[in-house]
MARDREN-718160 format. One record per atom (N, C-alpha, C): y, x, z; atom name; residue number from 0; residue in one letter. Coordinates in nm, 3 decimals, m for minus. Layout:
% residues N
+---------+---------+---------+------+-----+-----+
:      yy :      xx :      zz : atom :   n : res :
+---------+---------+---------+------+-----+-----+
:       Y :       X :       Z :   CA : NUM :   a :
...
+---------+---------+---------+------+-----+-----+
% end
This chain:
% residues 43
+---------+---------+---------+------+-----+-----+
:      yy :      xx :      zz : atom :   n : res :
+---------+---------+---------+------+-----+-----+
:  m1.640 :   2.306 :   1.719 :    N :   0 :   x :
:  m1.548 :   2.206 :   1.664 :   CA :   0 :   x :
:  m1.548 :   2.213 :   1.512 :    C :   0 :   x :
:  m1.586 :   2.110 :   1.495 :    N :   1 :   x :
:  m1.585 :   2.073 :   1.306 :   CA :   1 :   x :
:  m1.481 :   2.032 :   1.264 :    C :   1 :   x :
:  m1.416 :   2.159 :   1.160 :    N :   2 :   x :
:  m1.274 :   2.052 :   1.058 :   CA :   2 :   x :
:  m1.337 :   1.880 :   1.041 :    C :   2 :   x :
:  m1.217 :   1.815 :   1.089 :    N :   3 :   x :
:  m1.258 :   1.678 :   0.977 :   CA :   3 :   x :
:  m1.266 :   1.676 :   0.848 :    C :   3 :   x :
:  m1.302 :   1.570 :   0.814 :    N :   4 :   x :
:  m1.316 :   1.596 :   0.611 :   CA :   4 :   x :
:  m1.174 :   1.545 :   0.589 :    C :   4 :   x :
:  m1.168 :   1.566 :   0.489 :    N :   5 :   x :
:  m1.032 :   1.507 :   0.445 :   CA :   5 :   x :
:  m1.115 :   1.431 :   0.335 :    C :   5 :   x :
:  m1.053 :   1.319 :   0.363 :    N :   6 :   x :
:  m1.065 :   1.198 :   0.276 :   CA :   6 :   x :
:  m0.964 :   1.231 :   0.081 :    C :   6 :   x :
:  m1.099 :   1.156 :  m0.009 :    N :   7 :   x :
:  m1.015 :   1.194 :  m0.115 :   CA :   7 :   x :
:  m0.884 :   1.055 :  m0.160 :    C :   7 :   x :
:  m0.854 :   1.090 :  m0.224 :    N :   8 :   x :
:  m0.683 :   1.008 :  m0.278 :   CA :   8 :   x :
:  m0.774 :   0.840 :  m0.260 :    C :   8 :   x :
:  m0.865 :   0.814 :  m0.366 :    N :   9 :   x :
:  m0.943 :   0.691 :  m0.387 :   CA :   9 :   x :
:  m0.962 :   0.641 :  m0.258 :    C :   9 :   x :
:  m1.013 :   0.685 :  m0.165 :    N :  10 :   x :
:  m1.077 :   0.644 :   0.002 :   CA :  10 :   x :
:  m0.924 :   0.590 :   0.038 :    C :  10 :   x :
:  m0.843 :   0.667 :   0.000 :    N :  11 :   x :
:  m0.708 :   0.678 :   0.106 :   CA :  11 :   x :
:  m0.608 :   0.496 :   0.027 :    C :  11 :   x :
:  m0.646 :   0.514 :  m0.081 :    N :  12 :   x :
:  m0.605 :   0.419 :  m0.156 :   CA :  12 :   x :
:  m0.670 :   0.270 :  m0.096 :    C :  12 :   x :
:  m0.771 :   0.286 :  m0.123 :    N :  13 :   x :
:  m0.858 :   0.164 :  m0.036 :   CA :  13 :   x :
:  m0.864 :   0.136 :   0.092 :    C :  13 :   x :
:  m0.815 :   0.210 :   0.182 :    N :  14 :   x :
:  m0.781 :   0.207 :   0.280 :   CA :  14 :   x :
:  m0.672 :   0.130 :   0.350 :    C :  14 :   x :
:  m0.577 :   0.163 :   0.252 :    N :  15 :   x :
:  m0.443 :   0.151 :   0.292 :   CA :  15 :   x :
:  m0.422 :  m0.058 :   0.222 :    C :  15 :   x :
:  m0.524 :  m0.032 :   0.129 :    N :  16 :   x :
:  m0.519 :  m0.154 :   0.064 :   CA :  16 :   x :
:  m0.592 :  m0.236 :   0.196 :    C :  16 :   x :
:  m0.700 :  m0.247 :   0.215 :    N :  17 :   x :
:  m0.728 :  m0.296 :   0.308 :   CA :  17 :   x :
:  m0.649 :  m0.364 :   0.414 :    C :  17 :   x :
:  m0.620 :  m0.221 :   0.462 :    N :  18 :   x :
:  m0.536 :  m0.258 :   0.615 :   CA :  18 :   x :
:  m0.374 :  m0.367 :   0.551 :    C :  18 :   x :
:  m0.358 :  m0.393 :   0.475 :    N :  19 :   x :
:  m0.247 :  m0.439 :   0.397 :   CA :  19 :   x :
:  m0.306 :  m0.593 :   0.396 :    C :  19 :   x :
:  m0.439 :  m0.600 :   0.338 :    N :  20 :   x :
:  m0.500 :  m0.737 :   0.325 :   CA :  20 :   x :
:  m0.482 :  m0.818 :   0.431 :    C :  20 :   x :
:  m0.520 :  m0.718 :   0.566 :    N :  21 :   x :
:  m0.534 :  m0.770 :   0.671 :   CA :  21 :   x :
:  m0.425 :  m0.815 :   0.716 :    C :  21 :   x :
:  m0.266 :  m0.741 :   0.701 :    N :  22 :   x :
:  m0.127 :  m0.781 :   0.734 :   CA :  22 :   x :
:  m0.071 :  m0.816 :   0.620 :    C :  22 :   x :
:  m0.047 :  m1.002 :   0.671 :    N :  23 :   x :
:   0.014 :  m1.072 :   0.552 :   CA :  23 :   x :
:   0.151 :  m1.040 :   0.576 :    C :  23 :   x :
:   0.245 :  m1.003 :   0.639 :    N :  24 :   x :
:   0.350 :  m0.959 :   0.717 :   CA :  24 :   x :
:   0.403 :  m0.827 :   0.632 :    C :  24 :   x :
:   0.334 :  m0.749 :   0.637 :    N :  25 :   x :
:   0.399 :  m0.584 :   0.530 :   CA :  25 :   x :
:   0.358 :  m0.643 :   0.413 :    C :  25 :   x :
:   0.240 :  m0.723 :   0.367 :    N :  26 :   x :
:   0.229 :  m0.751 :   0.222 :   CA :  26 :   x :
:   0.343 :  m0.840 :   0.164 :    C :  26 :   x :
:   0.370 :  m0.943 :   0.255 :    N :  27 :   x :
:   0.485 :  m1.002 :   0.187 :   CA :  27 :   x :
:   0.619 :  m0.946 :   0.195 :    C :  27 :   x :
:   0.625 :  m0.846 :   0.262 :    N :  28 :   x :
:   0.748 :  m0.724 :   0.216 :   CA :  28 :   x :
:   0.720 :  m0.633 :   0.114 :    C :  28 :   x :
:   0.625 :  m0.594 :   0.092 :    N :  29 :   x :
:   0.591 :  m0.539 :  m0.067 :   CA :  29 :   x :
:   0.605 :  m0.606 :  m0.143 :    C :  29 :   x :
:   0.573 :  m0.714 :  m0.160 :    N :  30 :   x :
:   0.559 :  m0.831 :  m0.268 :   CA :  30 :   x :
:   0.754 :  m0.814 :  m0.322 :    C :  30 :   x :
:   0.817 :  m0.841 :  m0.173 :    N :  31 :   x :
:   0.950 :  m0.874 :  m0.222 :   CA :  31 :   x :
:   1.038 :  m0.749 :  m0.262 :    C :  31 :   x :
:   1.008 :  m0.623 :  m0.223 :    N :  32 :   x :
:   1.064 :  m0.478 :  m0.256 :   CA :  32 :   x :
:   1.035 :  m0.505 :  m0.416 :    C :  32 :   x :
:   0.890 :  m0.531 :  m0.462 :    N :  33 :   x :
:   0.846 :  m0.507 :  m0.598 :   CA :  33 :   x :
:   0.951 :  m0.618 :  m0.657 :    C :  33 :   x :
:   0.951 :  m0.728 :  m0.640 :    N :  34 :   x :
:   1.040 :  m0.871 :  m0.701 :   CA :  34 :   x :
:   1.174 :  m0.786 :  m0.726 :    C :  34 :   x :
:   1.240 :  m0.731 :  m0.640 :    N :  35 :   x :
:   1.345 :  m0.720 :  m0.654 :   CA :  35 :   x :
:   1.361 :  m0.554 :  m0.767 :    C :  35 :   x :
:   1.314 :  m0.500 :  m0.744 :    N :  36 :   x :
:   1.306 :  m0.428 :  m0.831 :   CA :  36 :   x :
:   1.276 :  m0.459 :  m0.964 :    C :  36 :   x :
:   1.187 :  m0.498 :  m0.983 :    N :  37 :   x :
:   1.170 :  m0.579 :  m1.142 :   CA :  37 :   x :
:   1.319 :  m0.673 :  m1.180 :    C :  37 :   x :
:   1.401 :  m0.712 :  m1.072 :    N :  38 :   x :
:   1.500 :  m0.850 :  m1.098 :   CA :  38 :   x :
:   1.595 :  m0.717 :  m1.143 :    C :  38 :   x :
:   1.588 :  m0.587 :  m1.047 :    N :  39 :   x :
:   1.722 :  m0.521 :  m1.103 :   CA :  39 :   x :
:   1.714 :  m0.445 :  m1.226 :    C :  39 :   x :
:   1.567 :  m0.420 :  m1.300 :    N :  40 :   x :
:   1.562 :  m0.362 :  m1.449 :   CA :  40 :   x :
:   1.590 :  m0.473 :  m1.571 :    C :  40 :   x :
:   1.568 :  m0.611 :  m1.473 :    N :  41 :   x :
:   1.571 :  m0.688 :  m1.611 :   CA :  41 :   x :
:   1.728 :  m0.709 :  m1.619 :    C :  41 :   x :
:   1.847 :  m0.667 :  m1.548 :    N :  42 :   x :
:   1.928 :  m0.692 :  m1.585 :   CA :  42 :   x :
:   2.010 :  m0.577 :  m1.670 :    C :  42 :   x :
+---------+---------+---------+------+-----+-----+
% end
């Protein structure tokens, strides 16, 4: 039995981006977490 590799930060980054592309559903809940955060520094 072979350790798996562990993937580095970059792989894991692109990854996650990916699977995100694919769900317009969690992206447009990121989109709106980020909106609102930016709305509560500008005040």
């Amino acid at each position: 039995m072979r350790r798996p590799r562990k993937r580095s930060f970059s792989e894991l980054v692109q990854e996650n981006k990916q699977a995100l592309l694919k769900d317009e559903e969690a992206l447009q809940k990121l989109e709106e977490k980020l909106e609102q955060k930016h709305l509560q520094k500008a005040e």
